[in-house]
C-alpha positions as CSV (number, residue, x, y, z in Angstrom):
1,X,-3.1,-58.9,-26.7
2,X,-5.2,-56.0,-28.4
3,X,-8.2,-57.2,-26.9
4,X,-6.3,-57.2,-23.1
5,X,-5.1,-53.8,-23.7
6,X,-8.6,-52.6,-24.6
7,X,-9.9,-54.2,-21.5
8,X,-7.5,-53.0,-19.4
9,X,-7.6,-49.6,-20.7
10,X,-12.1,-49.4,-20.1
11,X,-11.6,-50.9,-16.5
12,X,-9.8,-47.8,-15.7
13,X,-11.7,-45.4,-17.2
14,X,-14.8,-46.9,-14.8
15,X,-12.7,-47.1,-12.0
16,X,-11.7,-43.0,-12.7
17,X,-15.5,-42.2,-13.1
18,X,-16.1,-41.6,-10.1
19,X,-12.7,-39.2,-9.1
20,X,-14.0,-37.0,-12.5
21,X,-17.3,-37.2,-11.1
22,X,-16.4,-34.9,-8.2
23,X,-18.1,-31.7,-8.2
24,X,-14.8,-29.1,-8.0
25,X,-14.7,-26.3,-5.5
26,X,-15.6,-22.9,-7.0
27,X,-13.6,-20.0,-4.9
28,X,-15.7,-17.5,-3.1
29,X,-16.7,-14.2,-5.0
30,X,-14.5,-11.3,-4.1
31,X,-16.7,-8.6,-2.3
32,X,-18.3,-5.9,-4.4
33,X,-18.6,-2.7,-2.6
34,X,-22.1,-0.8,-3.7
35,X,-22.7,3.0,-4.4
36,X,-25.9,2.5,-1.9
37,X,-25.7,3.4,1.4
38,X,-28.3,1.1,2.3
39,X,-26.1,-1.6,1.5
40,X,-24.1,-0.9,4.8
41,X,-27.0,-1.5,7.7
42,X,-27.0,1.4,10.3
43,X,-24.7,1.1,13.5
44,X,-21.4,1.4,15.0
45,X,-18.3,1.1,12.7
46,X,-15.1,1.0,13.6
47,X,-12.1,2.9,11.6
48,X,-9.7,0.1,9.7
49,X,-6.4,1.1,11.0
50,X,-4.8,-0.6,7.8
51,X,-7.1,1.3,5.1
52,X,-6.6,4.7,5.9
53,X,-4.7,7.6,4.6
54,X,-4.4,10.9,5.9
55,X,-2.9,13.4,3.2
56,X,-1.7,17.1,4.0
57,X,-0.1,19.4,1.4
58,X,1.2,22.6,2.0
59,X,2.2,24.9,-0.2
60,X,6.2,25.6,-0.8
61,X,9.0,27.7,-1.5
62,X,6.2,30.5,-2.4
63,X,3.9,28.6,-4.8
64,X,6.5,26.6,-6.7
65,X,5.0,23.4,-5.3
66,X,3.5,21.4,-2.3
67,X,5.0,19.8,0.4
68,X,3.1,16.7,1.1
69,X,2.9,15.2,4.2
70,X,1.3,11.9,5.8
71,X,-0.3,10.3,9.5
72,X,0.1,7.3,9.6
73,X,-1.8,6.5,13.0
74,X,-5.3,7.0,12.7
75,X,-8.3,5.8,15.2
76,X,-12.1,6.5,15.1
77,X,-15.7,5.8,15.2
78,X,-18.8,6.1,12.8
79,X,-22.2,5.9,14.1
80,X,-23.8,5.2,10.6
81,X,-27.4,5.5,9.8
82,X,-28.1,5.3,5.8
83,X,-32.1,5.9,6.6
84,X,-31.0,9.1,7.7
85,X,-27.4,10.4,7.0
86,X,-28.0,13.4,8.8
87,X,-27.9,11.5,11.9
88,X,-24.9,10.2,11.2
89,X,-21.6,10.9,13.3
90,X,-17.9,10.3,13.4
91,X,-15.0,10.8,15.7
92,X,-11.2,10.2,14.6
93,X,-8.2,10.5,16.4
94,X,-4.8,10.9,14.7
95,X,-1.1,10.3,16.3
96,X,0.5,13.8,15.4
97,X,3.8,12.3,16.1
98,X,3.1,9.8,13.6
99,X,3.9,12.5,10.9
100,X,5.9,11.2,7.5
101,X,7.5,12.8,5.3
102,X,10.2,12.4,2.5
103,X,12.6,15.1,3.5
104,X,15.2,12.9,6.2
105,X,14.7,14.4,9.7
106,X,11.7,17.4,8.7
107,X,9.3,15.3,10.4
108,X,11.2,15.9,14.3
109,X,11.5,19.3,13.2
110,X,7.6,19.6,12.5
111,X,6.7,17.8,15.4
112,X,9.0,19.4,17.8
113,X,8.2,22.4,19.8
114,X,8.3,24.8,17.1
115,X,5.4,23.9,15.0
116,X,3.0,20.6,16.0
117,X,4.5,20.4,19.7
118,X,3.5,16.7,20.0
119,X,5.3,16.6,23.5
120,X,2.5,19.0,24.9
121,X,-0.3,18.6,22.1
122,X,0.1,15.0,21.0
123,X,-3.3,14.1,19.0
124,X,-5.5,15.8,16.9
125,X,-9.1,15.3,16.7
126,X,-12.2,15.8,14.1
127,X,-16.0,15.5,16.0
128,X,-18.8,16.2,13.4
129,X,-21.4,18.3,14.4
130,X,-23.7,18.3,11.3
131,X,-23.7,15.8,8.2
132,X,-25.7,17.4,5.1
133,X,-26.2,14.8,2.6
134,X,-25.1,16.9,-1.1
135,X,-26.3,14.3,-3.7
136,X,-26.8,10.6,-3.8
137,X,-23.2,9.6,-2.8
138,X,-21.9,13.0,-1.8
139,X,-22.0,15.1,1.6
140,X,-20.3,17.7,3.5
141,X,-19.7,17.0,7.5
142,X,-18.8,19.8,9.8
143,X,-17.3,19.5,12.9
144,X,-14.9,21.0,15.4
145,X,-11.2,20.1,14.6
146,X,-8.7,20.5,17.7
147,X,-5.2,20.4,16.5
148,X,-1.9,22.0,18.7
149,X,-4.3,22.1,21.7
150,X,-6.4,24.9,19.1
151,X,-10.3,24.3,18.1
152,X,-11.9,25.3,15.5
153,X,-14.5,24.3,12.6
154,X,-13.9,22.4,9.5
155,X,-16.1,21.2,6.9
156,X,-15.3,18.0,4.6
157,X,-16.6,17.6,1.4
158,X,-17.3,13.7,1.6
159,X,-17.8,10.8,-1.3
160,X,-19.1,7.1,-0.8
161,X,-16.5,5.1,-2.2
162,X,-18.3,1.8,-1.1
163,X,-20.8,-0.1,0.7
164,X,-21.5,-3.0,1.4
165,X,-20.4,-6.4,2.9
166,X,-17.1,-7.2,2.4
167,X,-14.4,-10.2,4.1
168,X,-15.1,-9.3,7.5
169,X,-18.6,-8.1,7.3
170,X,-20.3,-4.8,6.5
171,X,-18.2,-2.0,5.8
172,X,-18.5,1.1,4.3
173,X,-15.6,3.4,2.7
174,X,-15.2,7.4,2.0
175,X,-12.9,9.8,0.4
176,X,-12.9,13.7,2.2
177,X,-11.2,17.0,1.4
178,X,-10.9,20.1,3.0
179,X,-8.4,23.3,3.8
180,X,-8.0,24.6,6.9
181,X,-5.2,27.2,7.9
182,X,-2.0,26.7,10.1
183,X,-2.6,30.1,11.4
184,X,-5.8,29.2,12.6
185,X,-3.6,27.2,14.9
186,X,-1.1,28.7,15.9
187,X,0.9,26.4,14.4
188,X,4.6,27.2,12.7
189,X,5.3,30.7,11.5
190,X,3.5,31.7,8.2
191,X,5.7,32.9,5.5
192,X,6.2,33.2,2.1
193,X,7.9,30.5,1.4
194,X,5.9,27.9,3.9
195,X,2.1,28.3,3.0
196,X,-0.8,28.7,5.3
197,X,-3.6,26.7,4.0
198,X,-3.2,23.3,4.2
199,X,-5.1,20.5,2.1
200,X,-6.1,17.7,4.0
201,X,-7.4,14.6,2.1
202,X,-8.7,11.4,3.6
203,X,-9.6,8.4,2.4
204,X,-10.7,5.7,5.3
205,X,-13.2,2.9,5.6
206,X,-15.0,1.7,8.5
207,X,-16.0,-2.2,9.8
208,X,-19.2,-2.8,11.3
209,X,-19.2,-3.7,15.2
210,X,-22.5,-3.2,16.2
């Protein structure tokens, strides 16, 4: 009876050889963005609707703290060349009536006819005009931002936050920062308890196209 249980017992460890054989399935690496910005190959990139922020804070109730501010509908387009940043470009387009906030019905009142006026002005727009590569991973880009139907220059101190290819192929990622002032345009009365400069902080990446 032993010697049955013993032979029963090596027939199916031969006959499960083969199922432990298998080679098992190793998952696919996670992408791992790169600090080079070689490592996304020049062309057209297309802004990720779905990683994108667009920050503003102003300051409030004369300097006791910031009201902060979000837009949550953001478009645009890089023309990326890493052989030559300089020659770089980018266009966005944000939804000013996309404005959010955590203060129940301030957004209508900013974007009604008193302040953004998204019925007559509903977008606001960054072109670059001039990319000037700061470091390694840092820049500044200039361009013209038109904002309550008002244009004027901003620059944005830029970082690479990645590069690289990533799930859907190459993309490339950035963080930005810059002040500009509401006066500037026209936009809401300046007092002492609403301040005029306003922070702006982006963080966005872009998805190769072409």
């Amino acid at each position: 009876m032993r010697r049955l249980a013993c032979f029963t017992l090596a027939a199916a460890t031969l006959l499960a050889a083969p199922a432990l054989a298998q080679p098992i399935t190793a998952k696919p690496e996670p992408a791992k963005a790169s600090k080079d910005p070689a490592a996304a190959p020049a062309g057209t990139y297309a802004l990720d609707p779905h990683q994108v922020g667009v920050i503003l804070r102003v300051p409030h109730g004369g300097g006791f703290s910031f009201s902060v501010f979000r837009l949550a509908a953001v478009s645009g387009v890089l023309s990326w060349n890493p052989a030559n940043i300089e020659a770089s470009k980018v266009s966005v387009k944000i939804d000013a009536k996309s404005l959010e906030t955590n203060v129940p019905g301030f957004a209508a009142q900013l974007t009604g006819p008193n302040f953004l006026n998204t019925a007559l002005f509903p977008d606001a727009t960054f072109r670059s005009t001039a990319v000037k590569r700061t470091g390694p991973t840092t820049g500044e880009v200039t361009g013209d931002l038109t904002l309550h139907g008002v244009t004027r220059p901003l620059t944005l101190t830029v970082d690479l936050v990645g590069a690289g290819p990533a799930l859907r192929g190459p993309a490339v990622g950035f963080h930005g920062h810059g002040v500009f002032h509401r006066s500037d345009f026209g936009v809401g009365p300046v007092s002492a308890m609403i301040g005029d400069d306003v922070e702006v902080t982006i963080d966005v990446e872009f998805d190769k196209t072409t």
